[in-house]
C-alpha positions in Angstrom: -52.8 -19.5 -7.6 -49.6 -19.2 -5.4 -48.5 -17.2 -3.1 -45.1 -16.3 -2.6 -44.6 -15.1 1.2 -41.9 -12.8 1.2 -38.7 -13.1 4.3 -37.7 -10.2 6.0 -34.2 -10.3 7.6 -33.3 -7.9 10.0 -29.0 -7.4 10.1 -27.3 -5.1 12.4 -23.5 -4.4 10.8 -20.8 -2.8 12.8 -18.4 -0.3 11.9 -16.8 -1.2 8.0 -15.4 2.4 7.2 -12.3 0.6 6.3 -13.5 -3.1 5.0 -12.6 -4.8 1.8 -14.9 -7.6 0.4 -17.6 -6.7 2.6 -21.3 -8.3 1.4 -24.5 -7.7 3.3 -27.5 -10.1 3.4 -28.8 -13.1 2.0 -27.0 -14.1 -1.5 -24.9 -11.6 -1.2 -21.4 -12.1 -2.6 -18.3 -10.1 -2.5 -14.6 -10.5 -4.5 -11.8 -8.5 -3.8 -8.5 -8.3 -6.5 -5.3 -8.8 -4.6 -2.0 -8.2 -5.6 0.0 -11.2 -6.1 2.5 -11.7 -2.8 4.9 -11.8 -5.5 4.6 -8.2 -6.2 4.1 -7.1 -3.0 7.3 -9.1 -1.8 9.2 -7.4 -4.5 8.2 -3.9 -3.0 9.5 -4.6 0.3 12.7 -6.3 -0.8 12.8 -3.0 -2.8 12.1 -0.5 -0.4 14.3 -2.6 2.5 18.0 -2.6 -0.4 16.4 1.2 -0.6 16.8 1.9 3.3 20.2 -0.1 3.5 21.6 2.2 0.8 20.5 5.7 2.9 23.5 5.4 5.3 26.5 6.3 2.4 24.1 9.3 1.4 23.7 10.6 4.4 25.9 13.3 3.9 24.2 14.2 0.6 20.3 14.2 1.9 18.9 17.4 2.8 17.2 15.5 5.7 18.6 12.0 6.0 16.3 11.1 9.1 13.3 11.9 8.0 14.0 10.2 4.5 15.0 7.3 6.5 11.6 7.7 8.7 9.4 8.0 5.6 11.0 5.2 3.7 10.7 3.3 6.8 7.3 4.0 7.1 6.8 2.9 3.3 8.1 -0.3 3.9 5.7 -0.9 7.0 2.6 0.0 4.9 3.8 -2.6 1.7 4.6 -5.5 4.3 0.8 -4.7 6.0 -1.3 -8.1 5.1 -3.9 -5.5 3.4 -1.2 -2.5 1.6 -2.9 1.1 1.6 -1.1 1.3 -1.3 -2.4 4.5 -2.0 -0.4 5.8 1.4 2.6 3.9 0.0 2.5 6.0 -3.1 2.1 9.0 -1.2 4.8 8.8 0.9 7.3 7.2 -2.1 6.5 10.8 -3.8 8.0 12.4 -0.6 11.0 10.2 -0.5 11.2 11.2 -4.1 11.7 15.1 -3.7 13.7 14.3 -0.6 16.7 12.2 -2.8 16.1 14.4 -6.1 19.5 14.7 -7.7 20.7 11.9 -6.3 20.7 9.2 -9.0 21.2 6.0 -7.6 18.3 6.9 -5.3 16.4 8.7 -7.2 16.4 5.2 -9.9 15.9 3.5 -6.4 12.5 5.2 -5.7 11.3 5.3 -9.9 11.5 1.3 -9.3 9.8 1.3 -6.5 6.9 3.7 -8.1 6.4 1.5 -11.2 6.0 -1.5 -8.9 3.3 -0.2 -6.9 1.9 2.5 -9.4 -1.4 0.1 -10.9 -1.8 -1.7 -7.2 -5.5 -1.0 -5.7 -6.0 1.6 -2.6 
């Protein structure tokens, strides 16, 4: 008959509130899906033509600063090594509102949406 003596492990973790890809003891394994640069490159470029464009609607925007600020703000989040893309979104819907009847940066923005719509949190 044999006996199979079972291991105890004692781990202490630290804070993870925020970690991707995190696995916790032994065998553990974790994978995390990330965008290709590719598309996250194209986001930026997007959202920097985006921010060069503001200055000759200026006199159109309701608020051209804060527009700028957001958009700004945008682009800082997509360039991040790990997006919050869902922050991106968030702030690309209140860029959206902001330009409304604007066309060329209303399109701007739509383009900007479908490229980050299906990225992860």
């Amino acid at each position: 008959m044999s006996h199979k003596e079972d291991a105890q492990t004692n781990i202490t973790v630290g804070n993870i509130t925020n970690a991707t890809g995190v696995a916790i003891g032994p065998g553990a394994s974790a994978s995390v899906d990330r965008p290709s640069q590719s598309v996250q490159h194209q986001a930026v470029a997007e959202l920097d033509k985006f921010i060069r464009s503001l200055p000759s609607f200026a006199e159109s925007l309701p608020d051209a600063d804060a527009t700028r600020n957001a958009a700004v703000a945008a682009r800082t989040k997509a360039a991040h090594r790990s997006p919050r893309w869902d922050e991106v979104r968030r702030l690309l819907g209140q860029i959206a509102v902001s330009v409304a009847g604007i066309s060329a940066l209303t399109e701007a923005i739509i383009n900007i949406q479908a490229i980050v719509a299906h990225l992860g949190g």
